[in-house]
N, C-alpha and C positions, 0 to 999 in steps of 0.2 A: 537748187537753192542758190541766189546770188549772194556773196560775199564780196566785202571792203579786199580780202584777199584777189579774189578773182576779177573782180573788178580794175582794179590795179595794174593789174599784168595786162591786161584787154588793152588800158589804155597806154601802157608803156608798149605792148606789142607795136599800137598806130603810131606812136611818137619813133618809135625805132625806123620803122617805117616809113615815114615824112622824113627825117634825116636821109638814108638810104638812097631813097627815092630824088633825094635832091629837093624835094619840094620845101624842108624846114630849114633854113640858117642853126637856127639852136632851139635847143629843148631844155625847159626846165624838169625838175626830178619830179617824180611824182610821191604823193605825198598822203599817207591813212594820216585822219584823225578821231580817232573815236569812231563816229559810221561815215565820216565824208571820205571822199577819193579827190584830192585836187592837188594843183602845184605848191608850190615848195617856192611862196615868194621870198626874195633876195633880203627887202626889205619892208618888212610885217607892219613896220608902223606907221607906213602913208597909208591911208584913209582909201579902200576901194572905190566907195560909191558915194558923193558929196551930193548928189542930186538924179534924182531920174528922169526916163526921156532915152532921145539918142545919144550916141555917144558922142563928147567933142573931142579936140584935138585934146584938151587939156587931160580930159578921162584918157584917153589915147599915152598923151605924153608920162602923165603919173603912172599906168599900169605898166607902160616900159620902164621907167624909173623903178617901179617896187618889184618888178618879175613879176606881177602879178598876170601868170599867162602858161598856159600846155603850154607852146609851141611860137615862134618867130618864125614866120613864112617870108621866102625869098624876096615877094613883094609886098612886104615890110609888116603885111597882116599880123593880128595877132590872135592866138587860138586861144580860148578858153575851154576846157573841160573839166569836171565838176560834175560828180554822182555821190549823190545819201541815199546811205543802204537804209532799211529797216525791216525788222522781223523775215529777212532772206529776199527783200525785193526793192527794188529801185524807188525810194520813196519822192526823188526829186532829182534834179541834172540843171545843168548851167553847159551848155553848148553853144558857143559863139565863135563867132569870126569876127573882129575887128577890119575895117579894111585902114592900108595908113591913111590917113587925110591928108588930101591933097586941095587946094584950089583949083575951080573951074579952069582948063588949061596947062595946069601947071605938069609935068613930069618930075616922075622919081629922078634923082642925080643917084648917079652908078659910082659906087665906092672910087676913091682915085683918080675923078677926074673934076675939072673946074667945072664950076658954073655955068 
């Protein structure tokens, strides 16, 4: 039987993990509400989702802005996970990766150095 309990820990095991491993910058907490399992955004009251489609920079920049995110990866991705329980089974999930948007051409700048 799956539980919002077990569920929880699954996914804080991965986020301990992604840290550890080097692979995550930072991890948001993880987060029961009622039957959902998700992050623990910073700032609840920016608006997730204003439009659907891909995602843009803007969606990008606001989910950094709210923490709205598992996981911050090294190269600058952002992780979304997000499981509802019901009656002992995984009724839905939100599993995404963000990548940062970049321009055609353009490279990440590495903390600490110009331009």
């Amino acid at each position: 039987m799956t539980t919002t309990r077990t569920v929880s820990e699954e996914v804080r095991n991965l986020l301990d993990y992604l840290l550890n491993a080097e692979i995550a910058a930072y991890t948001n907490t993880v987060c029961v509400s009622g039957t959902r399992v998700s992050w623990h955004a910073t700032d609840p009251g920016i608006p997730f989702l204003v439009s659907r489609g891909d995602p843009t920079l803007q969606d990008y920049q606001r989910w950094a802005q709210a923490g709205a995110y598992s996981a911050l990866l090294l190269d600058g991705a952002l992780l979304q996970i997000t499981y509802d329980i019901e009656a002992g089974e995984i009724a839905g999930h939100r599993l995404a990766c963000i990548p940062l948007p970049l321009s055609p051409g353009q490279r990440p700048r590495t903390p600490g150095t110009n331009p």
